[in-house]
C-alpha positions in Angstrom: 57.8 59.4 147.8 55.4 61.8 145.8 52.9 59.7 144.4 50.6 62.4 142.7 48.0 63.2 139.6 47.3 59.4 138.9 44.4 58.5 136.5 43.8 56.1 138.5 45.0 54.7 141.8 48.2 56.2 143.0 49.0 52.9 144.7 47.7 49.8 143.6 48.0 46.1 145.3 46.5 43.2 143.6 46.9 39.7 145.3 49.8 41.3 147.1 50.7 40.0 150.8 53.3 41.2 153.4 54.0 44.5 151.9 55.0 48.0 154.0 53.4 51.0 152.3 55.4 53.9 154.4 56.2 57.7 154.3 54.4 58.4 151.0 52.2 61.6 150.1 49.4 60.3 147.9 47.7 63.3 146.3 44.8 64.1 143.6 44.3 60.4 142.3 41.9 60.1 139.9 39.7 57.0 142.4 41.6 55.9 145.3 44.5 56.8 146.9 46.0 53.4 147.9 43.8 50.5 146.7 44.2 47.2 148.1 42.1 44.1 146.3 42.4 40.3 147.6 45.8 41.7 149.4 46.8 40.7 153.1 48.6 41.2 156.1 49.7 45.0 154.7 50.9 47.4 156.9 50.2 51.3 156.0 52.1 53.5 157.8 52.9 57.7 158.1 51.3 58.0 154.8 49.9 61.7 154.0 46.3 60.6 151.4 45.3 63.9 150.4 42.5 64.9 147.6 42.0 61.8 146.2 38.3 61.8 144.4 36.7 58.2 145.3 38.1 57.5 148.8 41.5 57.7 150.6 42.3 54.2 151.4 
């Protein structure tokens, strides 16, 4: 998955548990990358975070 050119975040979790985030290229996002808030037990895996302005992960 191309996940690219966000204003924002190009993945976003919000109270969101249990979740496999895999094989994604997350490039030029506006803040972050792949934002997780009040989220748990995630796994993040073979992801490619390129260029995103505030931070990555």
């Amino acid at each position: 998955n191309f996940v690219v050119n966000n204003s924002y975040d190009g993945i976003y979790l919000e109270n969101s548990d249990d979740n496999t985030i895999l094989k994604n290229i997350v490039k030029n996002n506006s803040i972050h990358g792949i934002y997780l808030k009040d989220s748990h037990n995630n796994d993040i895996l073979e992801n490619q975070l390129i260029n995103n302005y505030n931070c990555g992960i």
